[in-house]
Structures are given as structure tokens and as C-alpha cells.
C-alpha positions in Angstrom: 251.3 23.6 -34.3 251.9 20.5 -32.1 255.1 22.4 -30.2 252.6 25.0 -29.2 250.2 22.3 -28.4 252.8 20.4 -26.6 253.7 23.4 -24.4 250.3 24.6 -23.5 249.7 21.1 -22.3 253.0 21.1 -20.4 252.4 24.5 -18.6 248.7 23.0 -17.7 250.3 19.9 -16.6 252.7 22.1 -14.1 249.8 24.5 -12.5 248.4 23.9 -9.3 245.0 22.4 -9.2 242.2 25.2 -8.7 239.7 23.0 -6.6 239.7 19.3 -5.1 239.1 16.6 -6.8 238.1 14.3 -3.8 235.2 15.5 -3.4 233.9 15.4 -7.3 231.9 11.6 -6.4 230.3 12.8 -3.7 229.1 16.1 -5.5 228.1 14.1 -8.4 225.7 11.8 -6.5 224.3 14.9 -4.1 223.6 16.5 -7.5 221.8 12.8 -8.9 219.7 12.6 -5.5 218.9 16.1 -6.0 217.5 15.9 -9.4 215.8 12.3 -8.4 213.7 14.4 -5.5 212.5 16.9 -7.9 210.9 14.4 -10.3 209.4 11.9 -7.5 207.5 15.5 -6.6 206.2 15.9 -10.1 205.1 12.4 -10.3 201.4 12.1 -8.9 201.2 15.2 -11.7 202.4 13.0 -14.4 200.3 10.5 -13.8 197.4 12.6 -13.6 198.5 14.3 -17.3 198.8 10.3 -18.9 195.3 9.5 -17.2 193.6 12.8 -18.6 195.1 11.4 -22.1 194.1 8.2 -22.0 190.4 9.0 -21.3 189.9 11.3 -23.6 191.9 9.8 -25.8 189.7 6.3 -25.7 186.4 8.5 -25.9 187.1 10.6 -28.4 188.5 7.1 -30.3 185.1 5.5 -29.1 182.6 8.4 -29.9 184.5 8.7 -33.5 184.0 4.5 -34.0 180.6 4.8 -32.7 179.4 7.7 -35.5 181.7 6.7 -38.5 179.1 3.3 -37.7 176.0 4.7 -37.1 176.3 7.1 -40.5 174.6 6.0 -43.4 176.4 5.0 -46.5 176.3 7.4 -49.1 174.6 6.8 -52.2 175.5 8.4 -55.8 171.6 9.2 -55.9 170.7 10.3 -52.3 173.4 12.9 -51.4 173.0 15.3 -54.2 169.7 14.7 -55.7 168.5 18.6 -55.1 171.6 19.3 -57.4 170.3 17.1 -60.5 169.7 19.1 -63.7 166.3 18.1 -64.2 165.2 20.3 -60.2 167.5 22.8 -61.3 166.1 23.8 -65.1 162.5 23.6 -63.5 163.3 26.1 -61.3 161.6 26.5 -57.8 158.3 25.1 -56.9 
């Protein structure tokens, strides 16, 4: 296996490059400033999307707060008193 290895890597080694390789930096950073263009476009969208979630975020948090403190406290006696066996084996008035 390795004497195959050896001479695949040896016939590779002898072939003539297929493109050049002085230009690969400069390709590389066209490509970076590329991509960095595209996402300083979507930005002022991005910031619109995290200031839609925070707003409804903090009201939904605040009108959730807001009723879990106004509700009453439940009772054993006051939430299910029209269930209690003495209503229910008089029957309906």
C-alpha cells in the first residue's frame, strides 16, 4: 500500500501545475470583501429583526408579569365550590 501511495504522490509531484498559484491571496481577499458587502446590505434588516424581538419580547414578558400579579390566589374553597357534593345531590335550583 505505501509503494502505491509513494508513486501516486511522485507522479502528482511531476505534473505541471493546472492554474497559478500567485494569484490565490488576492482571490481569497476579493472573495472576503465580497462576502463582507453582502452582509453590511443585510444589516439595517438585522437590526430591524433584533428590535421587533426585543419589544415584543419585553411586552409579552411585561403583560405576562403584569396578569400572573393582578390574578387572585386560588383558594381550595372558591375555585370549585359548584362541584361540591352537597350542590350536586340537591340537584338544580
Amino acid at each position: 500500500m505505501n509503494d502505491r501511495l509513494d508513486s501516486l504522490l511522485t507522479q502528482l509531484r511531476d505534473q505541471d501545475l493546472d492554474r497559478e498559484l500567485g494569484a490565490v491571496e488576492y482571490d481569497v481577499h476579493r472573495r472576503i470583501a465580497h462576502e463582507r458587502s453582502a452582509r453590511a446590505g443585510l444589516a439595517p434588516a438585522r437590526m430591524a429583526a433584533v428590535g421587533i424581538a426585543l419589544v415584543l419580547g419585553t411586552g409579552v414578558g411585561g403583560l405576562t408579569a403584569a396578569s400572573a400579579v393582578a390574578a387572585p390566589k386560588p383558594s381550595i374553597f372558591a375555585t370549585a365550590d359548584a362541584l361540591a357534593p352537597s350542590t350536586l345531590l340537591e340537584g338544580r335550583r
